[in-house]
Structure formats: C-alpha cells, structure tokens
N, C-alpha and C positions, 0 to 999 in steps of 0.2 A: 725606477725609470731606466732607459734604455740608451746604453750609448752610440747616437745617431753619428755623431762629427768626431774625428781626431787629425790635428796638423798640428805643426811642429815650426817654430819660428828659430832659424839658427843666426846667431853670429850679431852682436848689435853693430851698429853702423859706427858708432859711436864709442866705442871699447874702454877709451882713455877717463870717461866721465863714469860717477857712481848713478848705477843705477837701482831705483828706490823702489822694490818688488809691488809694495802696497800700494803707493802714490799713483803709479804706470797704470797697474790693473783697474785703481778707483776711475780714474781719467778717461781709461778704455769705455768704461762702463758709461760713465756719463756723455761720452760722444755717441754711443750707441742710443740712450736715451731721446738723445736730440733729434739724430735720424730716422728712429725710427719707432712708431707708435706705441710706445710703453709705458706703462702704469709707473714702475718702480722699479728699483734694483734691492739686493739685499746679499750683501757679504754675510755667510751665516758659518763658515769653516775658514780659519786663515790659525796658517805658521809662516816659517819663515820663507817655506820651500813650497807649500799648496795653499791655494786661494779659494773658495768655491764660493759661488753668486747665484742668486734664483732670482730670474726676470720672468715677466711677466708683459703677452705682446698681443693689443687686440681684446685685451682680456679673457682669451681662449687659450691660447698655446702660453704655458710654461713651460721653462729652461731652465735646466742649470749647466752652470758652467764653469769647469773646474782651469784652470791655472797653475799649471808645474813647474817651476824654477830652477834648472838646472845650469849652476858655474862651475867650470873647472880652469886651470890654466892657459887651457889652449882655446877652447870651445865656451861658449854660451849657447843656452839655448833655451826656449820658453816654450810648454808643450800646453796647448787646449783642447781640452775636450769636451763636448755639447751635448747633455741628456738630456733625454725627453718623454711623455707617456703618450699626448695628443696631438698627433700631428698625420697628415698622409703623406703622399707621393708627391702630390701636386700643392701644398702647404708653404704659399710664398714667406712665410713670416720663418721659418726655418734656413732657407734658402738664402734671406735679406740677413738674418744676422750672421750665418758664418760668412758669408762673402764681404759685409760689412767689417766684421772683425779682422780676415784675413789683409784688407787695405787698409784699416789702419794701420794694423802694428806692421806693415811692410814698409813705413815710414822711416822706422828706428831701427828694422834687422833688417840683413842683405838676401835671405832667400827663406821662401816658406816650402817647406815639405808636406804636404796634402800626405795621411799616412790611413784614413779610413772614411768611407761617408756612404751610408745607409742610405739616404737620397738619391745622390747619385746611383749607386747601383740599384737600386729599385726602378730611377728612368731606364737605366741602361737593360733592366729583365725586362720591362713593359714593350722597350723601342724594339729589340730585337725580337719577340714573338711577332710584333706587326711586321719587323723586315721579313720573316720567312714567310709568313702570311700573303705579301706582296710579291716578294717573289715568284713561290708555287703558282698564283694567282697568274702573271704574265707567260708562267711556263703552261700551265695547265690552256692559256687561250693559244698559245701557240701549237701546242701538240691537237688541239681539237681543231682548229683550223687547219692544218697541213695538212693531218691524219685523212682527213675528209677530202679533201684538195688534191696532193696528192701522194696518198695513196702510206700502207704502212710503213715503208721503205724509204719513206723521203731523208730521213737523215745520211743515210750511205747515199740517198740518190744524188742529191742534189748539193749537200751541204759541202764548203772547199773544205780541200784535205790537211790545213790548219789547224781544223776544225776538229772534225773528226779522230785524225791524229793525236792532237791535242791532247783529247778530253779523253782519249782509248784504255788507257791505264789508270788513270783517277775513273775512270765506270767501272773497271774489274775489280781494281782496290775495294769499291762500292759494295760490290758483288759479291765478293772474296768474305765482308766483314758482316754482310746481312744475309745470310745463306736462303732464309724465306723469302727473297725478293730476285733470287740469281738468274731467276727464268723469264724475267718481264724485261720493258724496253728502259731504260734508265739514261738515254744519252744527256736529257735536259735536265737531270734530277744535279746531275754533278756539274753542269758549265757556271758559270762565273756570271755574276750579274751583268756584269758591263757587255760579255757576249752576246746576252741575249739582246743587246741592240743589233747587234753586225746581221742575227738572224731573220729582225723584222726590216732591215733596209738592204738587205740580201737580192741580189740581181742575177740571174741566167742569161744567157746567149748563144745564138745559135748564128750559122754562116747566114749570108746576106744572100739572096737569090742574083743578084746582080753583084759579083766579085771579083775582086784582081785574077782569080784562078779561072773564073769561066770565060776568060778572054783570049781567045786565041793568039792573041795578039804578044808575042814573045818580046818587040821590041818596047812593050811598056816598061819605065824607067823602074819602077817599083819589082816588075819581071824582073827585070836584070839583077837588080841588088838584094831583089831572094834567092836565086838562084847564086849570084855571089859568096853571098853567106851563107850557104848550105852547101857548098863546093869546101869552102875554107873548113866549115866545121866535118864535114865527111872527111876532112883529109891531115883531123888531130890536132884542130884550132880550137880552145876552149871558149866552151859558150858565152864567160863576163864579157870578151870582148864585144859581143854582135845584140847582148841580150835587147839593150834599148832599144835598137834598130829593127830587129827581129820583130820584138812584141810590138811595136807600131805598126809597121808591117801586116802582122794578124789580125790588132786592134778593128783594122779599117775594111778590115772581111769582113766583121762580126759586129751586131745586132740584139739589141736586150730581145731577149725572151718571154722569161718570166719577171715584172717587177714584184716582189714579194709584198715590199710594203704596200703599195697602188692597189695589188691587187688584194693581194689576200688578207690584209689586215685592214686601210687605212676607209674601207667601208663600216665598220663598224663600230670606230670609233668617236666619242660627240666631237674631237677636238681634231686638228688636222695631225699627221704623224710627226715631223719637226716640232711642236709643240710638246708631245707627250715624249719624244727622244731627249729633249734639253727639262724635263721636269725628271726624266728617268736618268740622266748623267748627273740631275743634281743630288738625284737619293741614293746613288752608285757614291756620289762622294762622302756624304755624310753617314751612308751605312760603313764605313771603312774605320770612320771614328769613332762608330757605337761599337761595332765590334773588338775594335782593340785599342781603344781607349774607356774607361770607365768612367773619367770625370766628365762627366755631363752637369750642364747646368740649366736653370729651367726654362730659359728663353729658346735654347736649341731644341730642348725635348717638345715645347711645342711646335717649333718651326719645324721639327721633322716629324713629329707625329700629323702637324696639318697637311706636310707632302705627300705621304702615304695615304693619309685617309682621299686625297683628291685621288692618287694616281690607283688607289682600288677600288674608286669609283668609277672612274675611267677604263679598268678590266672587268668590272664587275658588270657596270653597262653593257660593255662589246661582247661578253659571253653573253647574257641575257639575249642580245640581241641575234647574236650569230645561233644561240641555240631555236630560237624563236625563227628565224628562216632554215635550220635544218627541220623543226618539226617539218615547215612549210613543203620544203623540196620530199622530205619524205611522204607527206601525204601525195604529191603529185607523182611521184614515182610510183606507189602501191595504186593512185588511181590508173595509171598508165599500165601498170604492169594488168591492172583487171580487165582495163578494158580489149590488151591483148588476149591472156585468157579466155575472154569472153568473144572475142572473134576465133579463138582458136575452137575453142566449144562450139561454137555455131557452125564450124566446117565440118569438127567432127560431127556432130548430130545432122548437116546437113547429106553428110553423107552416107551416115547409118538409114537415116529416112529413104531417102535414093534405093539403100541395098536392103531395106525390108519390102521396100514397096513393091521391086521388084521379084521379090518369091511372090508377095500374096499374088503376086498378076500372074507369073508363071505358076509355080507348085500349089497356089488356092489353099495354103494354109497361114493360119493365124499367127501371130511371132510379132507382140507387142512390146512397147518400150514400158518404161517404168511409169509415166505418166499417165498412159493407155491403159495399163492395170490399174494403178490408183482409180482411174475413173469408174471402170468398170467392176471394184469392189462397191465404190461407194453408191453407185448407183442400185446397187444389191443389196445393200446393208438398209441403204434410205429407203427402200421401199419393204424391207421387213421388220424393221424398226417404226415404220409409220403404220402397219399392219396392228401393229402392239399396242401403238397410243392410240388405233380406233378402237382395239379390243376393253380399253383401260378406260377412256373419255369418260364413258357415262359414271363412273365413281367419283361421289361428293368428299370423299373422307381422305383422300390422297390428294396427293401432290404431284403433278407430272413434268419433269423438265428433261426432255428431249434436244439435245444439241447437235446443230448443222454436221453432218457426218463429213470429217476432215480424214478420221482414221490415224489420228497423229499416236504415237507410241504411249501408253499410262491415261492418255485423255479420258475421261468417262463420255461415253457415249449417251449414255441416259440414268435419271437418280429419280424412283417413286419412295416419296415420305410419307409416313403416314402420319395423317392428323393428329387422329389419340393416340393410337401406341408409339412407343419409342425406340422406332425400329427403322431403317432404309434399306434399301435394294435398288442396286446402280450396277452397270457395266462398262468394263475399261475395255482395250485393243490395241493390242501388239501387231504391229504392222513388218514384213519383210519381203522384198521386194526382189526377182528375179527377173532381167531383164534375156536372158541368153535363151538362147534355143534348147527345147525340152527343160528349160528354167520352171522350177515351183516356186509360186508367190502364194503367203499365207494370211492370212488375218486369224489372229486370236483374241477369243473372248473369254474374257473372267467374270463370273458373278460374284457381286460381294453381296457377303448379308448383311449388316452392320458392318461394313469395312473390311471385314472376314472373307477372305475367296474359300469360293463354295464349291465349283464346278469350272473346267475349263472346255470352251470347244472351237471350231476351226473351220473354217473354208478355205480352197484354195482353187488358182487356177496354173495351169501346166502350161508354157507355150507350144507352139506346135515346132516341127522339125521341118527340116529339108536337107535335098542332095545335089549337087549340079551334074548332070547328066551330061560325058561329053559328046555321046552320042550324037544328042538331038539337040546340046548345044541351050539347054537351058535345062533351071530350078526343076524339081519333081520334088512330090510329098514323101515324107517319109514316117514324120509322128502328127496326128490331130490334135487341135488344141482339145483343154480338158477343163471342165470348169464344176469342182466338187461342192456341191452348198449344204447337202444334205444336214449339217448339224441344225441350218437356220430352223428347222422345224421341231428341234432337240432344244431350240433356247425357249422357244416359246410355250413348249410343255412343261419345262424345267419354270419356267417364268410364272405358268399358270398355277404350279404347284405353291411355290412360295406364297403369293400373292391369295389361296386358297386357306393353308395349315399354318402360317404365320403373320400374315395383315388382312384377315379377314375383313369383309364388306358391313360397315357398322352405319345404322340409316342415323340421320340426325336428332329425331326423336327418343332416338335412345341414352343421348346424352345429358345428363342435368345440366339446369343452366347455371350451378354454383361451382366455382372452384373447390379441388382437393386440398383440403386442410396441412398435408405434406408438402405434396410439390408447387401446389397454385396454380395445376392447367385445368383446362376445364372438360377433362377426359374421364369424367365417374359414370358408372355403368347403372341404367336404372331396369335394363333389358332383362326379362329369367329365360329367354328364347336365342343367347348366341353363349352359351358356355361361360358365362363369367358370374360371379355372385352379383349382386344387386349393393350398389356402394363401393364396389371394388373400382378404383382406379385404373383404367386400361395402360396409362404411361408410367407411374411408380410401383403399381399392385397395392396399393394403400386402402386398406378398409374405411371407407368412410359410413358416418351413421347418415341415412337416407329416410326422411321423414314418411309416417303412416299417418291413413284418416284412423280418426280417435272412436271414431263410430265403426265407417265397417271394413279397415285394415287394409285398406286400397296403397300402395304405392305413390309417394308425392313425389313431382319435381321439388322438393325442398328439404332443408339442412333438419328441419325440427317437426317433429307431430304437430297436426294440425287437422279441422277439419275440411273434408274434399268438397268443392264447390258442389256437386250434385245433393251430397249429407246437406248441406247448408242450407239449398235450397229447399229440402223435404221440412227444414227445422221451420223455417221461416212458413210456410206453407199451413203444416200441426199450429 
C-alpha cells in the first residue's frame, strides 16, 4: 500500500493525566466506526510505541492506519499515517476519515500539523492545469478580440501606462528565459489574473466637442482657476497641491470613447459583464489558494473546479461566437473586395474594348481579346472535329464520343473505342492565349493511342498590329491578322491512318456469338478475309477452337463440331 496521509498531533491538552496509548487509539477507531460507514476495524501490529489498524469503508476502500507515539519530557506527540491501494482523487471515504480523525484527536492535543497528503496535492495538480487553462482561455478571447478591433498595437496604444509599465520587465524576464518565443507579442502571456479584469472594463476618452477650452469666454469661473493653477505651477508650485482640482478640471472636458467592455466584449458574452467580473474576482481569489497553499479539501476542489468549468464555458462560448461573426465579416469583406474588383475589371475591359474598337474602325485590322480567340478557335476545331464524326458515323464496331469543344487545357476533345479490340484513340488540347498585339495564340493537339501520345500538332492565330499616325491623326495597319490551320488536315490523315492499320472496320457477322473462353468478351474472329486467324480473339489474341460441319468442313458460328444446317437438310432429304 501507499502512503496517502501523514499529520502529527502535538502536545496533549491534558499533560498532567496518564495517557493510555492502546485505550486512546481503540476509542478513536470506534468513533470513526460510528461515523462513518465501516465494516470493522482490526488492530493487527501494536507495541508500546506503533499501532497499526486495517478498516474497511463502503466495502471498497481499505485503510491502514498506523499510530506513532512519541513522549519526551518537554513534548508529546502522536503521529498518523493513512495507507492505501484503492482509492482516486475524488474518493470521499478517504477524505471523511483523515478529516474525521484529525477532529477527533483535536479534542485531547492543542495543535495538528498536517505534515503530507496525496489527495490534496493531486486536487491541487488537477485545479491548477484548469486555472492555466482558464486563464490562457480569457487571454486568448482578449487578444483575438482587440487584435481585430483595434489593430496589432493596441497594447502600447491604448492600454494606461500602469499597465504597460508594470508588466515591461516581467515580458523581458519572459523573453530573456524562453529564447524561442523572444520575437512574438507576450504582453498578456505575463499580466496577473486579476488584471485581466481592469482590461475588459477598460474605458477611453477623448475631448468633448463642446468644452470649457472652446469657449471664448475668459471670464468662465472654471477659466479662471485653470489658468490659476497653471500660473502657480509654471512658476515652481508642485503639482500634489492643485492635482484634485486640476484633474476635475480636465475630467469635465472629456467624454468616454471607447467602452471596452460594452463594446468589445460584453456582445459575446451569454451573461452580462458584471456577472462574469464578480464570478472572475471569485476564481482570482481562490486561485491564490491553489497556488500556494496545498491543503485543499474536497468540498473547495469541487466548488472551484465547478467555477471554472462555468467560466470556460462562458470564454469558450464568446470565442466560438466572436469567431463565427469573424468568418461572417470576413466572407463580406472578400465579397466587397470582389465586387470592387469586378467593377474595376469592367472599366478596365470597358476601356480596352473602347481602344480595340477603335483601330478596327481606323487601321481595319484584327486585334482580338482573349475571349474573341477562344471563340474563334472553337468554332474551328468544331466544325473539323464534326468533319471526322461524319467521316467515322457509319462504323457499327466503334464507339464515338465527341465533346462540346470548350478547349479547356488536358480535356479530351474526343475518344473512338473499339468494340472488339482492345484499343482507343482520343485527343487532348493545350490551349494558350495571346491577347496583345502581333500576340500568337495556339491550340495543341496530342494523339493518344491507348493513352500513349503519338503525334502532336498545332494551329494558331497572330493578332494583327497597328501604328497611330500623327500626321493624319489616327490608327494605320501595320501587321494583318494571321490565322495558321493547316495541321487540321495533318490530324485527319493522321486519324485515318490509325483508324486504318490499328482499329480496322470489322462487319458484325464476323463475330461469333459465343464468348472467349479467356477474356469472356465476345470479340472471336470467324472472318479468313481481315488478317486474323479464325478463333483468334480480336481483344486478348486468345485462340479459341471454332466449331466445323462434320460433313463438309464449313465454318460454324459455334464452340463445338457440328453438322451445318444446309448438310442437315441434304441428310433429311437422302
């Protein structure tokens, strides 16, 4: 077992009467009995000087509990100590007997010395991860709120020089000991918890539009007795004397500003801010106890752990919530900023439009935008690409899929499959676009054979030029637009070829109608007139056996010898 508890009972109240080590301890035990849910007790180690007792509480948690006896002439003193193997953190039956123990025997000695307790220090490592937890958590909604608000400077900006001051040497200190961290902003990493209230009830001020100073008026009383005291202090009167008067004085110039908390916090929050301030001075005071004091006991570690779980509820909310109206304002800024953009686009294009339109009127040459070429590739492409799929239509053994000519970069422009073999032929197009004057825009096309590029080839078109003449005061030609196609008659030779030496035209009677025993397609060749053996699989190349008449050696559609309907009919006839 493990020793949870040690305290120490000095000095009996009593000194002049014999005290009876055995009798004392038995009587302890039996009071504890009484109060508190136990099976039994058991003295199982006793001298004159140590006692040990094993109880048993709930019938779950066992104890032992030892009893030291020490007398001297001057001093008495009785020390206990509480083992144990099953117990947690939150384990009231542990809790209930040393606290029970320690008021009884406070009865008969004059002071207890609490000298170790395992519980306690385990509430006190649990409370204190949650204090930093809650902490960080108010600092973190602060810094994201301001940051935003205003602006990355707001601690020098705004914050009074108490403040700042303050906390200037405890951040370097900071700085000084974490050297990875020297370069970042840290002023709220080191403030004090109870600060961080002064920061969310934090007020600005600015002069009043209507003030004692914009009043021409010299003989105003308040004139008089500023000018008073600023006479006296220009002439080596120290300022404790006039300070009250002074600062009243100014007071009644000045006008809040900014309220910090109204504004920038107490939206966010489920509870009003006076509320969550007087919940946060009360975990300001009890965190002062977890931190330097150890003996906690269990009724406080729940009362303080139940303050913190509200009040990290209550930051946890407010950022959820405050980040949820940043996405907000963020999406409306990028929709704002686009729809600038997009007016800013629209002038520039409305006024490139304006200065092309005006060469084609004057200099009569061509000088397209990027849009104006795409159009006039595709309308190029679509009608020699539609050239192909008339050329192709009439084949039953292929596959034709032709797609709306976009001209998008890698797109396939069109893919022929063939039926029986196991072959395709498709083309992509790389598209680049020159909008300037004597600008080349290209289109490239890839052939693939099976996904293999084969061939590449290319059209393109050249804008035309011009000059402004200042003779005559207007555009003159200088270069003709140029519009290069000739490969398009290079793809469909190229096309005819493939489509010729590689996916030959296979009629549908030449197909058997039983699947190949390899693959399972139904592509076996029964033809001696297209170059392939008879059985031969056009999709795997798999030999298949191709049934003959048994009579006169005819070729069947079928897997096995057989006689030919014609033979059959001459049998039946004989």
């Amino acid at each position: 077992m493990s020793e949870l508890v040690q305290f120490v009972m000095i000095n009996l109240k009593n000194s002049e009467s014999d005290f009876d080590f055995e009798s004392y301890t038995k009587k302890l035990l039996e009071n504890i009995k009484k109060d508190l849910r136990t099976n039994d007790f058991n003295f199982f180690s006793a001298n004159t000087k140590t006692r040990k007792c094993a109880i048993v509480i709930d019938n779950i948690n066992e104890f032992i509990i030892s009893f030291t006896y020490i007398r001297s002439n001057t001093i008495s003193q009785l020390k206990v100590e509480i083992s144990g193997d099953y117990w947690t953190h939150l384990d009231p039956n542990l809790h209930n007997l040393k606290t029970k123990l320690k008021d009884l025997m406070l009865v008969e000695w004059e002071e207890c010395l609490w000298l170790q307790d395992i519980q306690a220090e385990r509430f006190s490592d649990i409370l204190y991860g949650e204090v930093h937890k809650v902490e960080n958590a108010l600092r973190r909604l602060i810094n994201t709120i301001l940051f935003y608000n205003l602006g990355g400077n707001w601690w020098e900006t705004y914050m009074p020089t108490k403040l700042v001051q303050g906390y200037k040497e405890r951040d370097e200190q900071f700085k000084g000991r974490s050297h990875s961290f020297k370069n970042i902003h840290t002023s709220l990493m080191s403030i004090d918890t109870g600060d961080l209230i002064s920061i969310l009830t934090f007020k600005t001020h600015k002069v009043k539009e209507v003030n004692l100073f914009a009043s021409p008026n010299t003989d105003n009383p308040d004139i008089r007795k500023f000018q008073y005291i600023m006479t006296d202090l220009l002439n080596g009167q120290k300022l404790d004397m006039h300070k009250k008067k002074l600062t009243g004085i100014l007071e009644d110039t000045l006008e809040v500003d900014k309220d910090f908390g109204k504004e920038f916090f107490e939206p966010w929050f489920s509870c009003d801010l006076d509320r969550f301030i007087g919940k946060w001075k009360g975990f300001c005071e009890d965190r002062n106890h977890v931190a330097h004091n150890k003996l906690i006991d269990i009724k406080l570690f729940k009362k303080y752990k139940k303050i913190m779980e509200e009040l990290l509820g209550i930051i946890t909310e407010a950022e959820k919530k405050f980040n949820n109206h940043l996405d907000s304002e963020m999406e409306k800024y990028l929709e704002k900023l686009e729809e600038q953009e997009v007016m800013q686009m629209m002038g520039d294009n409305e006024a490139e439009l304006h200065y092309r339109r005006r060469i084609r009127e004057e200099a009569a040459v061509e000088i397209l935008d990027e849009d104006e070429i795409l159009e006039k590739f595709k309308a190029i492409v679509s009608e020699a690409f539609g050239n192909l799929q008339e050329m192709l239509y009439y084949r039953s053994d292929i596959e034709l899929e032709f797609e709306e000519q976009n001209l998008l970069n890698n797109e396939k422009a069109f893919e022929i499959t063939h039926n029986y073999f196991d072959c395709t032929l498709h083309m992509a197009t790389e598209v680049a676009l020159d909008s300037s004057e004597c600008g080349e825009s290209t289109v490239n096309f890839i052939l693939f054979y099976n996904n293999t590029p084969q061939t590449t080839f290319k059209i393109t078109f050249t804008n035309g030029s011009s000059y402004f003449d200042d003779d005559q005061g207007t555009y003159m030609p200088d270069n003709e637009a140029e519009l290069d196609i000739d490969d398009l008659e290079i793809i469909e030779t190229e096309i005819s070829y493939f489509m010729k030496n590689y996916m030959p035209e296979i009629e549908e009677d030449d197909i058997a109608s039983f699947p190949c025993e390899q693959c399972n397609k139904y592509s076996i060749n029964l033809s001696e007139d297209n170059g392939f053996e008879i059985g031969t699989c056009l999709y795997c190349e798999h030999p298949n056996h191709v049934g003959k008449c048994m009579k006169c050696g005819k070729t069947l559609n079928s897997p096995t010898d057989k006689v030919c309907d014609e033979c059959w009919e001459e049998i039946k006839e004989d």
